[in-house]
Structures are given as structure tokens and as C-alpha cells.
C-alpha positions in Angstrom: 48.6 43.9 46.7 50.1 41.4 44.7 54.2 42.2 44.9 55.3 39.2 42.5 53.6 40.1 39.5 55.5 41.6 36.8 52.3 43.0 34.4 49.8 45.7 35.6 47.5 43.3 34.0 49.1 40.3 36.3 48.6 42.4 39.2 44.9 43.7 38.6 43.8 40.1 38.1 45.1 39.1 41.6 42.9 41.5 43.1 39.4 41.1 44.9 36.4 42.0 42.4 35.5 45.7 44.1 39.3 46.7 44.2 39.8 45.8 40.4 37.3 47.2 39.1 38.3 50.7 40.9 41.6 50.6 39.9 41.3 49.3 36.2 39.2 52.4 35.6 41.8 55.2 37.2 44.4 52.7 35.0 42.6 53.3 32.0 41.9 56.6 32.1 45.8 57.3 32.6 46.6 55.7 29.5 43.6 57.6 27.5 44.7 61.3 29.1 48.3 60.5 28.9 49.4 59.8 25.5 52.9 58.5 25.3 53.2 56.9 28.9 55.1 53.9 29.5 53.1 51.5 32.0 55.1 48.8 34.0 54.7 47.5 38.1 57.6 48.2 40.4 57.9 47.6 44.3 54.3 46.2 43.8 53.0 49.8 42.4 51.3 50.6 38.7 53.8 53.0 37.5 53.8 55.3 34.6 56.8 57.2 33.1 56.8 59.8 31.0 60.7 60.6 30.9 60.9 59.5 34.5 57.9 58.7 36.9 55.0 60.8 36.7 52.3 58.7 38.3 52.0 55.5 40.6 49.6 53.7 41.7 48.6 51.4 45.2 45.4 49.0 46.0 45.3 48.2 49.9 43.0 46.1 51.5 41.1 49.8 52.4 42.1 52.3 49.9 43.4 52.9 46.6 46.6 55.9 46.5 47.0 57.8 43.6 51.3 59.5 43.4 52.0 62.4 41.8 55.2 63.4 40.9 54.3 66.8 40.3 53.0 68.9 43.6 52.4 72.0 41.8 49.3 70.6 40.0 48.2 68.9 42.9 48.9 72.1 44.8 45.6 73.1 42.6 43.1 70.8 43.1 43.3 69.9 46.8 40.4 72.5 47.6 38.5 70.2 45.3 39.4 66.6 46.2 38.7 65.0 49.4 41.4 62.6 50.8 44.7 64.8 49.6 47.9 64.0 51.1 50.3 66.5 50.6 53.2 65.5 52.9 53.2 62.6 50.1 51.7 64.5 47.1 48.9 61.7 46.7 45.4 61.3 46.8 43.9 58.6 48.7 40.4 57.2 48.3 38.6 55.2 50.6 35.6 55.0 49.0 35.9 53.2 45.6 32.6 53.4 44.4 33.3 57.1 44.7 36.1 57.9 42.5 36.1 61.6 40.9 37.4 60.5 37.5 36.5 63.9 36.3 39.0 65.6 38.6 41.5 63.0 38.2 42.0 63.2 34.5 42.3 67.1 34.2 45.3 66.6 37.1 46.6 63.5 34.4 46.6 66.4 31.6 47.8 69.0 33.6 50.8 66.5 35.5 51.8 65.8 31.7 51.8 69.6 30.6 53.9 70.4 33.1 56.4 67.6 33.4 56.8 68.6 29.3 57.9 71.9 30.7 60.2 70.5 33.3 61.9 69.3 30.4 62.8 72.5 28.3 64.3 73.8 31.3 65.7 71.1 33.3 65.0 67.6 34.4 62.7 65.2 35.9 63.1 64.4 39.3 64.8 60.5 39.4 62.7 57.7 40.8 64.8 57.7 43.8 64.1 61.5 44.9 60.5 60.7 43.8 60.0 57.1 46.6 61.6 59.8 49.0 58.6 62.4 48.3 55.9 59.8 48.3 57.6 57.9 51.5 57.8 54.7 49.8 60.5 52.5 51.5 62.7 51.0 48.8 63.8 48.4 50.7 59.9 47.2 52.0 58.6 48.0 48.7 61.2 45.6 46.2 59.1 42.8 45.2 60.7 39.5 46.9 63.2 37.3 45.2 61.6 34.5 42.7 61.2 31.3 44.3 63.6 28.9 43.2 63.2 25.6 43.3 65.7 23.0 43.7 65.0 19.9 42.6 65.7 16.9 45.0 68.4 14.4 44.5 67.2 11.3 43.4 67.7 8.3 45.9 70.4 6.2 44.4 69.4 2.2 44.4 71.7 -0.2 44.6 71.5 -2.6 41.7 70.9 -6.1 42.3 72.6 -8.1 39.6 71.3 -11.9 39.4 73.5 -14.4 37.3 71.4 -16.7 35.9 73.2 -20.0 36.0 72.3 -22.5 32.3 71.1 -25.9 33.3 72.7 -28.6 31.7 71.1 -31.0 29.4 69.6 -34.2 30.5 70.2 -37.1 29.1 67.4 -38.4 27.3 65.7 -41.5 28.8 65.0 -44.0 26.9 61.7 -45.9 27.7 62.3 -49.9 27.0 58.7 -51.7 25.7 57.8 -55.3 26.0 58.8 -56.6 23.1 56.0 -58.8 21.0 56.3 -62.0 19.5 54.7 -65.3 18.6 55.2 -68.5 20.4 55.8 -71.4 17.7 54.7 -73.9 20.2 51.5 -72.3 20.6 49.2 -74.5 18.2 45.8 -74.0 16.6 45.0 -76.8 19.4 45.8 -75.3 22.3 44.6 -71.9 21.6 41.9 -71.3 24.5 38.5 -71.7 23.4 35.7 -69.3 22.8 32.4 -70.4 23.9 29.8 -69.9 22.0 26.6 -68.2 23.2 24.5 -69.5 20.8 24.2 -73.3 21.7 25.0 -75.0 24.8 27.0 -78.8 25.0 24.9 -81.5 25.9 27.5 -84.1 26.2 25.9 -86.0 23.0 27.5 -86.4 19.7 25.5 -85.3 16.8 26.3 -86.6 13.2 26.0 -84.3 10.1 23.2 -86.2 8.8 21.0 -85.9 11.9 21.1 -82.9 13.8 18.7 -82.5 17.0 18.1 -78.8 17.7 16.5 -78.1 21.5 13.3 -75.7 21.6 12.7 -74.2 24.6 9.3 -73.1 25.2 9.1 -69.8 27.8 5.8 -70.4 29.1 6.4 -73.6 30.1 10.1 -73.0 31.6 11.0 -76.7 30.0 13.2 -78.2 26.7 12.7 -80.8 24.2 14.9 -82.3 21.9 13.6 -82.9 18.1 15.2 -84.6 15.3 15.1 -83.2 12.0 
């Protein structure tokens, strides 16, 4: 049984697959044989109202219970139903691969009939008189309380404020060079000389007119000295 659930549908869906099927076909057969009925769950039971209960419904682990709120018809049938309670005025089934659904709906039409009669001449017993007949505790039977939830506080963190402090501005450095210049006194003369790769001082002084070049032959690792 599935006490929180507000829908019949809610509650059939909850069930295992055996117990579902069993009671979704007695539910639907009380809608189709009793035009008009009003279907809702209370204290964890199908109930359907017709100008006050007039059936109600209960899947245990075991058994499925069928409430009427009319004994008379059930006065009727209990030579032909197995399971009838009358101290309750209910029919309990223990098999549900067995249900009589051909008994069930003539006691549907004939609980309707009669509870239209109740009516032209009096009333229809209150839903209090009828959880006394069918020994339903009230109390036991109230659906619990919705489960509130309370949110948690959220943890309060302390705030860490940093000041952030401006540098201030360097001075700028300023980076001193060499300075460049030319010497006056340094002279053409006394410039350092380059020497030259290409001919080598012999100590002799050559004229312009005469000019003796030196030939160096490789193989035989010796100079000479001719005048041109």
C-alpha cells in the first residue's frame, strides 16, 4: 500500500506487477458498472462516492478487500462468493488470479440501485459511520504528513578584505654612455699600421723604376728575387 499518494492512478503504479494488475481490473470495472462515481484515495484506500462512500478498495502484501457500504446486497451474494466478511461487509480475495468479476459487477449495479433508493427516503450513511462498519481505524489509516524539507542555513564566511597598497613611481635611471670624439693630435702618422698580407718587408728599398718581385717555388720550399 502506498499511503502518500494522492491519485488512484499514483497509487496503482506503486504497486508490485501481480497486485496491479488485480486491482486495475476490479478499478475499472467500477467505473464501467457505476456511472456517475467520483474516484479519489483516502487513508491509502481507492474510494468511490456516489453521494457518500459506496465502495473502497485495499491491496495488501496477501490480499486485495473489496468495502461495501451497502450490506443488504452483499447480504445476497455471500452464498455465492468465497472470502465474504460480513462483520466488515467486504470481500476479501486471496487469490488474485481468481477474481469473480462476474459476481462483482452485478453487486456494483445492485450497491448503486440501492444507494439511489436510500436517497428518496433518507440518507447515505457518512464516511465516518461507514470506517466504523468496515473497522478501518481513522487515526492508523490518515496518510502521514508531507515531508517538509527545511533547507539548511548557509555557513556564513567571513570576508577577507585585502587593501592593495599603489607603488610609487621610480625614478627613471638614466644610463650615462662614453661619450665619442676625435683626438686632434692623433695624426695620419701615427695611426697604427695595417700589415699587409700580401708582401712581406725585406729590409731593401725598391725604386719605382725597378721593382724586384720574389717567386717562391712550392716544390722546392726556396725564394728568388728577379728584377723586372
Amino acid at each position: 500500500m502506498s499511503p502518500t499518494a494522492t491519485t488512484v492512478g499514483g497509487y496503482l503504479r506503486d504497486l508490485p506487477a501481480d497486485r496491479r494488475v488485480a486491482m486495475a481490473r476490479v478499478c475499472s470495472m467500477i467505473r464501467r458498472s457505476a456511472r456517475g462515481v467520483r474516484e479519489s484515495m483516502r487513508y491509502g484506500l481507492a474510494f468511490y462516492e456516489l453521494q457518500g462512500p459506496l465502495f473502497a478498495l485495499e491491496s495488501t502484501e496477501k490480499r486485495m478487500i473489496l468495502f461495501i457500504a451497502e450490506p443488504s446486497v452483499l447480504e445476497n451474494y455471500k452464498s455465492l462468493l468465497t472470502g465474504v466478511l460480513e462483520d466488515r461487509s467486504a470481500i476479501e480475495f486471496v487469490d488474485l488470479n481468481r477474481i469473480p468479476l462476474d459476481s462483482l459487477e452485478k453487486i456494483v449495479r445492485d450497491s448503486v440501485a440501492a444507494r439511489r433508493e436510500r436517497l428518496k427516503t433518507g440518507k447515505a450513511p457518512t464516511q465516518k459511520e461507514l470506517l466504523v462498519l468496515w473497522k478501518i481505524n481513522e487515526e492508523d489509516a490518515k496518510a502521514p504528513p508531507p515531508v517538509v524539507r527545511i533547507p539548511m542555513k548557509e555557513e556564513v564566511t567571513e570576508e577577507v578584505v585585502v587593501e592593495v597598497v599603489p607603488e610609487e613611481p621610480k625614478e627613471p635611471v638614466e644610463i650615462l654612455r662614453a661619450p665619442t670624439f676625435k683626438d686632434p693630435a692623433m695624426t695620419a702618422s701615427s695611426r697604427p699600421k695595417v700589415k699587409s698580407h700580401g708582401r712581406r718587408k725585406t729590409g731593401k728599398t725598391y725604386s719605382r723604376q725597378s721593382v724586384q718581385r720574389r717567386f717562391c717555388s712550392p716544390e722546392k720550399n726556396d725564394c728568388r728575387e728577379n728584377d723586372r
